[in-house]
C-alpha positions as CSV (number, residue, x, y, z in Angstrom):
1,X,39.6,-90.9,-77.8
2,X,43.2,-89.9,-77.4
3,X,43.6,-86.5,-75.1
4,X,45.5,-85.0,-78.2
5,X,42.7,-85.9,-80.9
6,X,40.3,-84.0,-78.9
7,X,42.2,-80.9,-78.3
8,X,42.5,-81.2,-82.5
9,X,38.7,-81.2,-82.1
10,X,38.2,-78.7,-80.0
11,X,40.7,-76.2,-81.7
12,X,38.7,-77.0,-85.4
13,X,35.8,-76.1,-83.4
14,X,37.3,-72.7,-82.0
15,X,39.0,-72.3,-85.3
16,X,35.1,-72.6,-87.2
17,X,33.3,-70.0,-84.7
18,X,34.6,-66.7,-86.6
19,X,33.0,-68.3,-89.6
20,X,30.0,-69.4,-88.4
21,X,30.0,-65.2,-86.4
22,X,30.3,-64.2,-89.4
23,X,27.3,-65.9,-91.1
24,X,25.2,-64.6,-88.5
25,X,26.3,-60.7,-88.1
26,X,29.1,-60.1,-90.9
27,X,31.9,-57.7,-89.9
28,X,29.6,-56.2,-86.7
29,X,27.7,-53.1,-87.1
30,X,28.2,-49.4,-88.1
31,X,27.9,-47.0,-85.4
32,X,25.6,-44.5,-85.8
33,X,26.8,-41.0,-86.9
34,X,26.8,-37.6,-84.1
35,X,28.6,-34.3,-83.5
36,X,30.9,-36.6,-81.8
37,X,33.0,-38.0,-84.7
38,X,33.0,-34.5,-86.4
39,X,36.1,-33.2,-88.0
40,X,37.6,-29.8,-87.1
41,X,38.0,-27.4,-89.2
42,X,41.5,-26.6,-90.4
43,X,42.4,-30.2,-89.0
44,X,44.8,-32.5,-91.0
45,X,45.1,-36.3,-92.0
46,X,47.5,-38.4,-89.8
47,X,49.6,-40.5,-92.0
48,X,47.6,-39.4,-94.8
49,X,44.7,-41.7,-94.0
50,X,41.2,-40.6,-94.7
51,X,39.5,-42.9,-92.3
52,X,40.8,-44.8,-89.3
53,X,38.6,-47.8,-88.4
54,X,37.8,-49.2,-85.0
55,X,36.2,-51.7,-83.2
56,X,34.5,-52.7,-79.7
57,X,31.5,-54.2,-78.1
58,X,28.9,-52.2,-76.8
59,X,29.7,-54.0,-73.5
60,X,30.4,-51.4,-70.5
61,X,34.1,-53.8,-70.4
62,X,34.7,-51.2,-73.1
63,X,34.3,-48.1,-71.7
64,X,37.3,-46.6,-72.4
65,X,36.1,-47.0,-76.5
66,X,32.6,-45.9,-75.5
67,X,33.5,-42.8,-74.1
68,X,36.3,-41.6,-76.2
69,X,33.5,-41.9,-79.2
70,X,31.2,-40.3,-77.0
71,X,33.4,-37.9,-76.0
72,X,35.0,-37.2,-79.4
73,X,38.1,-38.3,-78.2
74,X,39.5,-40.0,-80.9
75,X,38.2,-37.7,-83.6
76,X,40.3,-34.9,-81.8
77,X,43.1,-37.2,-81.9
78,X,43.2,-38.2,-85.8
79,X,42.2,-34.7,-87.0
80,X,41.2,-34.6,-90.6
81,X,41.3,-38.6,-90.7
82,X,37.7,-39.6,-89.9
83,X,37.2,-42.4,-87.5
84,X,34.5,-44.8,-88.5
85,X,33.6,-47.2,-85.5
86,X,32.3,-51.0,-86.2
87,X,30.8,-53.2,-83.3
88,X,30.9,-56.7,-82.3
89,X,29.2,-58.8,-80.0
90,X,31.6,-61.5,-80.6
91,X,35.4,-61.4,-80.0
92,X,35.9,-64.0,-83.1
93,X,33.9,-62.2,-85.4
94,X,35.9,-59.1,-84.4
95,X,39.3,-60.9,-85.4
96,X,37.9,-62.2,-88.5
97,X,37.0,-58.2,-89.4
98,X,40.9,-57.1,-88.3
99,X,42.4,-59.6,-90.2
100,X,40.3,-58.4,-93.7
101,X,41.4,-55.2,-93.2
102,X,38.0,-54.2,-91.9
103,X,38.9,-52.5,-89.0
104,X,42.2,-51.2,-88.3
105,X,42.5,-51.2,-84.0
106,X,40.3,-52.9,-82.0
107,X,38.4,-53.0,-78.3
108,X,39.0,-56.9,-77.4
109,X,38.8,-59.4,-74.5
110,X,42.0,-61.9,-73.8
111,X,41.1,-65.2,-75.2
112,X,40.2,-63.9,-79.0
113,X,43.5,-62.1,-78.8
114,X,45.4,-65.3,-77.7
115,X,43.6,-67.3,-80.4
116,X,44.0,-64.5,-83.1
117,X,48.0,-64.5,-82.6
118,X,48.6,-68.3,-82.1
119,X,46.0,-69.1,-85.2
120,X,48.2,-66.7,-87.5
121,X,51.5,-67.9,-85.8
122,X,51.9,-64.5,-84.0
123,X,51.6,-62.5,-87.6
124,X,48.3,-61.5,-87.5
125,X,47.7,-58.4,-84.1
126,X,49.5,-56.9,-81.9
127,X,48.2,-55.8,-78.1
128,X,49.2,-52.4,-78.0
129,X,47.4,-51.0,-75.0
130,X,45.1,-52.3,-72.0
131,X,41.3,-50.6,-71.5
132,X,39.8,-52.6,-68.8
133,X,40.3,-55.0,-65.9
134,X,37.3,-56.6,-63.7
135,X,33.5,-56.7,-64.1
136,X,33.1,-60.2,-64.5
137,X,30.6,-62.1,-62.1
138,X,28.9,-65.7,-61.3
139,X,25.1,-64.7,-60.8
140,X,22.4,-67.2,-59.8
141,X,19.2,-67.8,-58.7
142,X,18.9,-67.6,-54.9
143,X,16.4,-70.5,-54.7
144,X,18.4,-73.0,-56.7
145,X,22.3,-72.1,-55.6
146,X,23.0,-70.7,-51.8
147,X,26.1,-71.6,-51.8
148,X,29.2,-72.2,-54.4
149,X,28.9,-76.0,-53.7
150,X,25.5,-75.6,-54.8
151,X,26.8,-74.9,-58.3
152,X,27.8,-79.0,-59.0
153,X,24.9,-80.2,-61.0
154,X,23.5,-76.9,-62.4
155,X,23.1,-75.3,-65.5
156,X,25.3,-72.1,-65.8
157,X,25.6,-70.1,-68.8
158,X,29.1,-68.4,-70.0
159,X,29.0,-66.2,-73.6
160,X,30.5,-68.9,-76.0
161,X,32.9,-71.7,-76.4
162,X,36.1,-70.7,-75.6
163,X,35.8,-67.2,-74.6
164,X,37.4,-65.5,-72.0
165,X,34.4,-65.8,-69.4
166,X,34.1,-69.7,-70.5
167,X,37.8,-70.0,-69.4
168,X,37.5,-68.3,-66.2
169,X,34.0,-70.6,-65.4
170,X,36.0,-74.2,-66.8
171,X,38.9,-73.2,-64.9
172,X,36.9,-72.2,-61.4
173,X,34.4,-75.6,-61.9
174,X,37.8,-77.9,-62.3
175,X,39.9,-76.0,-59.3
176,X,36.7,-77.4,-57.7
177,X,37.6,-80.8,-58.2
178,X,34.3,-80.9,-61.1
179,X,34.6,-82.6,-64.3
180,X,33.3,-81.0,-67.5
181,X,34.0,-81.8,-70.9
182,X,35.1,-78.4,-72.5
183,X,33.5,-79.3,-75.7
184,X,30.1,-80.4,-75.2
185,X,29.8,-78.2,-71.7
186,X,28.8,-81.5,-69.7
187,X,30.1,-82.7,-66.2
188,X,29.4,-82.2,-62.8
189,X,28.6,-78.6,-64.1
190,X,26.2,-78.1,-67.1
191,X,27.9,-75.0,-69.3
192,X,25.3,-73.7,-71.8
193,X,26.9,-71.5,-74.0
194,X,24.5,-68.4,-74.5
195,X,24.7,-65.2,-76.3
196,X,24.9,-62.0,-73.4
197,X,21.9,-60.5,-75.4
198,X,19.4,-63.5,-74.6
199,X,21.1,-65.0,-70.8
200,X,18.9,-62.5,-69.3
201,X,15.8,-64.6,-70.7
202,X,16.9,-67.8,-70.6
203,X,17.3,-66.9,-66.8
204,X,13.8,-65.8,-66.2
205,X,12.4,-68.6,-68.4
206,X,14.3,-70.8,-65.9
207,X,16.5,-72.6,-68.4
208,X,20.0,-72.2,-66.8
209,X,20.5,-72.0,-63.1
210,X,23.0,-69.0,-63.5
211,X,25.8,-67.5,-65.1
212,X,29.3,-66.7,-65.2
213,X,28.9,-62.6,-67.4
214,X,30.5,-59.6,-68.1
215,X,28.9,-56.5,-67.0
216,X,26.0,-55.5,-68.2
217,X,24.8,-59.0,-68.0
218,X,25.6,-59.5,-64.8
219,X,23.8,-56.8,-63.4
220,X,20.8,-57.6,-65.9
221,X,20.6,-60.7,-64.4
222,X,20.7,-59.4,-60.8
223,X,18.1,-56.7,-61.8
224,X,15.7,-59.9,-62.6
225,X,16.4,-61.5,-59.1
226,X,19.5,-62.6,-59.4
227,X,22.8,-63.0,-56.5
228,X,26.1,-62.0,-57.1
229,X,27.7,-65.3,-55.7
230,X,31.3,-64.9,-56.8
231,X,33.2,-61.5,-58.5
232,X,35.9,-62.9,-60.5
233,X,37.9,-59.9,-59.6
234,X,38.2,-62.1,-55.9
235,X,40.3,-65.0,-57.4
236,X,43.1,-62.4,-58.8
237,X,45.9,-61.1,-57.6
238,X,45.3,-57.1,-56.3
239,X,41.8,-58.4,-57.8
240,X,43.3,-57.1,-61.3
241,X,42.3,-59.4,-64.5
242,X,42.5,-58.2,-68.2
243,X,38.6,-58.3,-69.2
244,X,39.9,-56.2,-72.7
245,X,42.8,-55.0,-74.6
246,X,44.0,-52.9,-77.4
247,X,45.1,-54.3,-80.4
248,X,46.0,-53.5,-83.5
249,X,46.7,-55.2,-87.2
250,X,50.0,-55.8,-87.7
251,X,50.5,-54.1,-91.2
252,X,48.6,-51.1,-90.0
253,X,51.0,-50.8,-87.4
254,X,54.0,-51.2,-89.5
255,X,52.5,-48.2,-92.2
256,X,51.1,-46.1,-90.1
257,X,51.9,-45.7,-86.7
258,X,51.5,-41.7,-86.1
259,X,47.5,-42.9,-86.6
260,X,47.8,-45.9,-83.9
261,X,49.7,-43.3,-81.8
262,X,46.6,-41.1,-82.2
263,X,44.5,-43.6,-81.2
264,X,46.4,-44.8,-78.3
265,X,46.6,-41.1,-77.0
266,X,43.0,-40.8,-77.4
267,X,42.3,-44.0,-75.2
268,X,44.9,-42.9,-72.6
269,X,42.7,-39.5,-72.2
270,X,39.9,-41.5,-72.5
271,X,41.0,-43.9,-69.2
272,X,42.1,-40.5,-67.4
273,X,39.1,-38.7,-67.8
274,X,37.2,-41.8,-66.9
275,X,38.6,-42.1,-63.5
276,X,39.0,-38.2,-62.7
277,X,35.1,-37.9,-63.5
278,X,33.3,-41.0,-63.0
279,X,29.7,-39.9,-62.9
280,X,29.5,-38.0,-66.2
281,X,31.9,-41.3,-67.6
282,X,29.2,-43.1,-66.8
283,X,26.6,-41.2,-68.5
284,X,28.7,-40.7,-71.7
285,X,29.3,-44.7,-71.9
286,X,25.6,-45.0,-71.6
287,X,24.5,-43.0,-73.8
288,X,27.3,-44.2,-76.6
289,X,25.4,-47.5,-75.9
290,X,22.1,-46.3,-76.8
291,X,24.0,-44.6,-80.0
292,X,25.2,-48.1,-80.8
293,X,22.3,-50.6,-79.6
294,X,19.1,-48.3,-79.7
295,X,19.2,-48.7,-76.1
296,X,20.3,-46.9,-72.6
297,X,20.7,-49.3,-70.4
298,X,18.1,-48.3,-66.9
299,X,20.1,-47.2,-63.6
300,X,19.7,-50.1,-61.6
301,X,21.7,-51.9,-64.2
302,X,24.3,-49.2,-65.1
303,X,25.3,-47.9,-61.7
304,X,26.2,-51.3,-60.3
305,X,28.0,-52.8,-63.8
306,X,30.2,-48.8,-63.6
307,X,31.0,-49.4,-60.0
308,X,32.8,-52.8,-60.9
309,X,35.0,-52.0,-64.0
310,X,38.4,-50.6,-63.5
311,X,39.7,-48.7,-66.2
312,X,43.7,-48.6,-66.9
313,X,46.2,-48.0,-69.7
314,X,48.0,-51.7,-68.1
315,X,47.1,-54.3,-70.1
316,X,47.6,-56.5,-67.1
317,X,49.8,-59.1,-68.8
318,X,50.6,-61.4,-66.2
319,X,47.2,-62.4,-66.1
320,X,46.8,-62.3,-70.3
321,X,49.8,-65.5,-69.6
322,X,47.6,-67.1,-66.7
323,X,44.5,-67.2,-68.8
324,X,46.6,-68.2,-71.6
325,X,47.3,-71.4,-69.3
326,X,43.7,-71.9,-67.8
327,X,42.4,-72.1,-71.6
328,X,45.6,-75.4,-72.1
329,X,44.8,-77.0,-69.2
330,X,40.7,-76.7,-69.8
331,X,41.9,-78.2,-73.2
332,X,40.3,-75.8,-75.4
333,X,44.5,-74.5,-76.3
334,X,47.6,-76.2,-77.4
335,X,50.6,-74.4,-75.2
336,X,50.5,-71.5,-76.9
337,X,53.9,-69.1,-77.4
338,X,52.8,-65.5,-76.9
339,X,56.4,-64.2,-77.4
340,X,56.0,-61.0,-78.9
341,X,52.3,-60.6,-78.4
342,X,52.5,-57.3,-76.9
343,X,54.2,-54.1,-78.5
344,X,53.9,-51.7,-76.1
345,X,56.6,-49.1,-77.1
346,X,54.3,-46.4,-78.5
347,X,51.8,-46.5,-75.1
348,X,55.1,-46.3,-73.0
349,X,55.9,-43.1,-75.1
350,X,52.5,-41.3,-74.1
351,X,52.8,-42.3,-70.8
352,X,56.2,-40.7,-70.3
353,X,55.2,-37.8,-71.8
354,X,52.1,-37.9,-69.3
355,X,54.6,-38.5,-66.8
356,X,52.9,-42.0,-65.8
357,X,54.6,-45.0,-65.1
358,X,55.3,-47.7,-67.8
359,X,53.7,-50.7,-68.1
360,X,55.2,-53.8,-68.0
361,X,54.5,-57.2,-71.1
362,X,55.6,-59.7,-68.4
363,X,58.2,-60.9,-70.9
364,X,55.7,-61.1,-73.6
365,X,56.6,-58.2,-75.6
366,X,58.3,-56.9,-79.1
367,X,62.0,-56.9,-78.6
């Protein structure tokens, strides 16, 4: 088969998994209702909007969402509009919702992003802001895998096709000198795409060998006996990766950008009280998780997953580009043009005002 033909292939596939997310889950779920989102009394719409809606996972990757629901961040932020949160435990599905209209601003990893703006030839989202950078690690089972050589001819599990943890695993096997079809996840590597919410029991049921997870997984995984054999944070730069972004629909942005400037505000306190108090961050992220899922995740799982998650307003988009190029040359891409992918004006305005440094699109932004 021709390499471009299955490229073709691939992308149809990639381009069919918002569908088929959808099938399964719809638009994500509605977050349940506290004091939290509450509006003040004597408050007033921004932009004139009644509601403002957002979406995330109810991953601790975003933490910076998490807590400024928890927290009542945002609400503070957007006054009299109400904010009505949505979440996702798929970054296609989460796409799909922005693009219907939805949500209006989302919580979101790289690779959805990438394939949201080169699917809608960059009309479709903007990345507006970063949230989160790290937090992503390879765990096996200690009595199949010592040692990263010992990964050729195991089955490791990433979170789907194409997503930004199946990148980062593709691209790692094959700077390895492994072969693996992208598609069908066989090689010298076996990739078994798994959902986060079951890896934990296809580990213990012995079905993959290991995984390559964002945190919580990852420190599930290691709560059932599991070692930390690699933290993607090592193969990076200043160990700095994007892991999630901010972005935002493009129309919304265009009519009403006092509300994304509320929301962006609210995510910049969100990310400074976050690192001035870590502990009660923590806590509020935890307990935002067992508002959204109907469960708090245990201690030894939480304090491990906090400790390895670093939470900035940089969306860290030097390493948006190299993923960008990992995802080509793993063939699950065509070159992609991300010109214009970032519009990072309004965050630069907060952070002046805060009297923080701006933060650079690596020639990818909004001219």
């Amino acid at each position: 088969m021709p390499a471009t033909t299955a490229v073709r292939r691939t992308l149809a596939v990639i381009a069919a998994l918002p569908l088929l997310t959808l099938a399964a889950c719809g638009y994500g779920s509605d977050s349940k209702k506290d004091d939290t989102t509450k509006v003040a009394a004597g408050a007033k719409k921004v932009d004139g909007l009644d509601t403002v809606k957002i979406g995330y996972f109810p991953n601790l990757t975003h933490g910076t969402a998490l807590v400024g629901v928890q927290k009542g961040f945002f609400q503070k932020q957007l006054g009299a509009t109400e904010v009505k949160t949505a979440t996702f435990n798929a970054g296609p599905s989460e796409i799909e919702a922005l693009n219907s209209g939805s949500i209006d601003i989302g919580w979101i990893g790289p690779s959805p992003a990438i394939n949201g703006y080169t699917k809608s030839a960059g009309k479709s989202l903007k990345i507006i802001g970063g949230s989160a950078s790290g937090g992503v690690k390879l765990v096996v089972n200690p009595k199949k895998i010592t040692s990263l050589k010992d990964v050729k001819g195991k089955k490791i599990a990433t979170p789907q096709l194409g997503n930004t943890q199946d990148v980062a695993f593709l691209n790692w096997a094959a700077e390895q000198g492994w072969k693996v079809d992208a598609q069908s996840g066989k090689g010298d590597v076996t990739v078994v795409r798994t959902d986060n919410k079951i890896t934990p029991d296809a580990y213990k049921s012995g079905s993959i060998d290991g995984a390559w997870v964002p945190e919580p997984t990852a420190s599930k995984l290691v709560a059932e006996g599991g070692k930390v054999l690699l933290d993607e944070s090592s193969l990076w730069p200043d160990k700095k990766f994007v892991i999630t972004n901010i972005i935002v629909r493009q129309a919304f942005l265009k009519e009403h950008p006092k509300a994304v400037e509320a929301v962006l505000k609210a995510a910049v306190e969100s990310n400074k009280w976050i690192n001035a108090n870590p502990g009660e961050a923590k806590a509020a992220a935890n307990k935002q998780l067992e508002t959204d899922s109907g469960k708090a995740l245990p201690a030894d799982v939480l304090d491990p997953a906090w400790k390895s998650i670093q939470f900035t307003d940089d969306p860290l988009a030097a390493t948006l580009n190299t993923e960008a190029e990992h995802a080509v040359k793993a063939g699950l891409l065509d070159k992609p043009n991300l010109a214009g992918i970032y519009d990072l004006t309004t965050l630069n305005k907060i952070l002046k005002a805060e009297g923080a440094k701006p933060v650079d699109a690596a020639g990818l932004g909004t001219d």
